[in-house]
Structures are given as C-alpha cells and as structure tokens.
N, C-alpha and C positions, 0 to 999 in steps of 0.2 A: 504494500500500500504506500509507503516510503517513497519507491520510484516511480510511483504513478502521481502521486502529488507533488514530487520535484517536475516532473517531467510537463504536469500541468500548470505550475510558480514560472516554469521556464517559458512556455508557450503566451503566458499570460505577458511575459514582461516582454516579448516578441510585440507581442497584440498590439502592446502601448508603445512602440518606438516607430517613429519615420524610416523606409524604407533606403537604403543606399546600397548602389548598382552601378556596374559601367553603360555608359551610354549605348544605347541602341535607337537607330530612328524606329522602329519597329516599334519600339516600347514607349519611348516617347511621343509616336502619334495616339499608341491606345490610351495613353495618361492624358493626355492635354484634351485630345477630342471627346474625353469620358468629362470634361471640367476639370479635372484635379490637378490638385496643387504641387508644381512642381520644379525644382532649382537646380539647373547644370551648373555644376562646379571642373569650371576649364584650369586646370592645373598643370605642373612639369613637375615630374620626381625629382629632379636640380633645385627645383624651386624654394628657397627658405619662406619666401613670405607665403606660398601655397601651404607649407608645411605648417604653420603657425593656423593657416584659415583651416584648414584640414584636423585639428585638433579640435577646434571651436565648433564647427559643424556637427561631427560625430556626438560632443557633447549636449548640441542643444537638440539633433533629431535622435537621443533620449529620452526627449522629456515628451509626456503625455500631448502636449498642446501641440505636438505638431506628427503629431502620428499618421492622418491623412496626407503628410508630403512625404513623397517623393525625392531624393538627392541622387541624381545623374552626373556619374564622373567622365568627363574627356580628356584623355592624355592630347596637351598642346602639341608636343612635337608627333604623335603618331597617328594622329585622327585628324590631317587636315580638312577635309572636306567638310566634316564637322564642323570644326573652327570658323569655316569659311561661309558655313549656312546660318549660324549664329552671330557673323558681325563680331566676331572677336578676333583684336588686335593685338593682345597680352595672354601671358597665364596670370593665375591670380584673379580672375575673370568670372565672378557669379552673376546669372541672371536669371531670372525667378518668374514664374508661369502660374497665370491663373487662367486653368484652361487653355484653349489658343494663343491668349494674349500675354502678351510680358507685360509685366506688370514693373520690373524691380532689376538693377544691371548695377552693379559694381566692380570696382578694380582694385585691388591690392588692401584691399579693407581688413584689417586684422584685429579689431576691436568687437568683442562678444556682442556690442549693440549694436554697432550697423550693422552684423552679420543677421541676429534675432531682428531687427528691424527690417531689412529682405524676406527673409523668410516668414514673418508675419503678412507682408502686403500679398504671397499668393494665397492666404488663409483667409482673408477677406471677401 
C-alpha cells in the first residue's frame, strides 16, 4: 500500500507542475490552437545568462499557478529554422503564447519577476 500511495504523492505533484519539452512544431500547433498557454525558451548550452533563466523557469513551472503552461525549449544554435519562424535574434530569448497569439517576448531577463511576469501574461 506504501508504493501505491508514493507512486500516487508522485503522480499528484506531476499533476500540479507546468509541462517542459523540446520544441516541436507539431506540439506546438496542438498547444496554441487548443488556446493554451504556452513559453519557448530559445537558449544555447554556452549560454550563462540562458543558464541563470533556465534555473528560474524550472522553478516557477513548479509551482501550482502555472500548471496549464506549457515550456518549449529551442537549442539556438541547432534548431535554426525555428529561431527563424519565431523572430529570434539572440538566445536568452523567451516568448510567451496565449493561444495563437504572443502575448509576452523577452531577452536576457534573469530576474524571477520579469520571468513570472511573462509567464503570467499567457495565463490571462
């Protein structure tokens, strides 16, 4: 009964977290044309200031309040075409979907509230 109720504690703290995935257009048209809320985070493994927003991230799509987003990751240097359909000029490069629309686009933001402040505007 033990590993049935961890295994249900485990599934449950699942339930309540935001999803984070590598980008697929695939996935990303079912998300956006389904309305849901959702934030590609354009990064480079080189990247220090990716690395600082990439810590921030994982910790707020933790938290219950953002459990219907969505975080879709594009490696800058290997997924150009990507880069290139999103209008992105840097890594460090979040932009944030409510639905079809973008709602929210930032650049090198490494501060826990303008990251939670994007992420709130595709929840609205």
């Amino acid at each position: 009964m033990t590993a049935a109720m961890l295994a249900l504690s485990a599934f449950a703290g699942i339930a309540s977290a935001g999803e984070i995935k590598p980008f697929s257009q695939a996935e990303f048209d079912r998300l956006t044309q389904a309305g849901q809320p959702v934030v590609v985070d354009v990064s480079a493994t080189w990247c220090p200031t990716c690395k600082a927003q990439k810590s921030i991230l994982e910790k707020l799509m933790k938290q219950p309040a953002y459990k219907d987003v969505t975080l879709l990751t594009v490696d800058f240097d290997i997924e150009k075409s990507t880069v290139r359909a999103l209008k992105v000029s840097m890594q460090s490069t979040l932009v944030g979907f409510k639905g079809a629309q973008e709602v929210a686009r930032s650049v090198g933001d490494t501060t826990e509230a303008g990251i939670e402040g994007l992420i709130q505007k595709t929840t609205r």
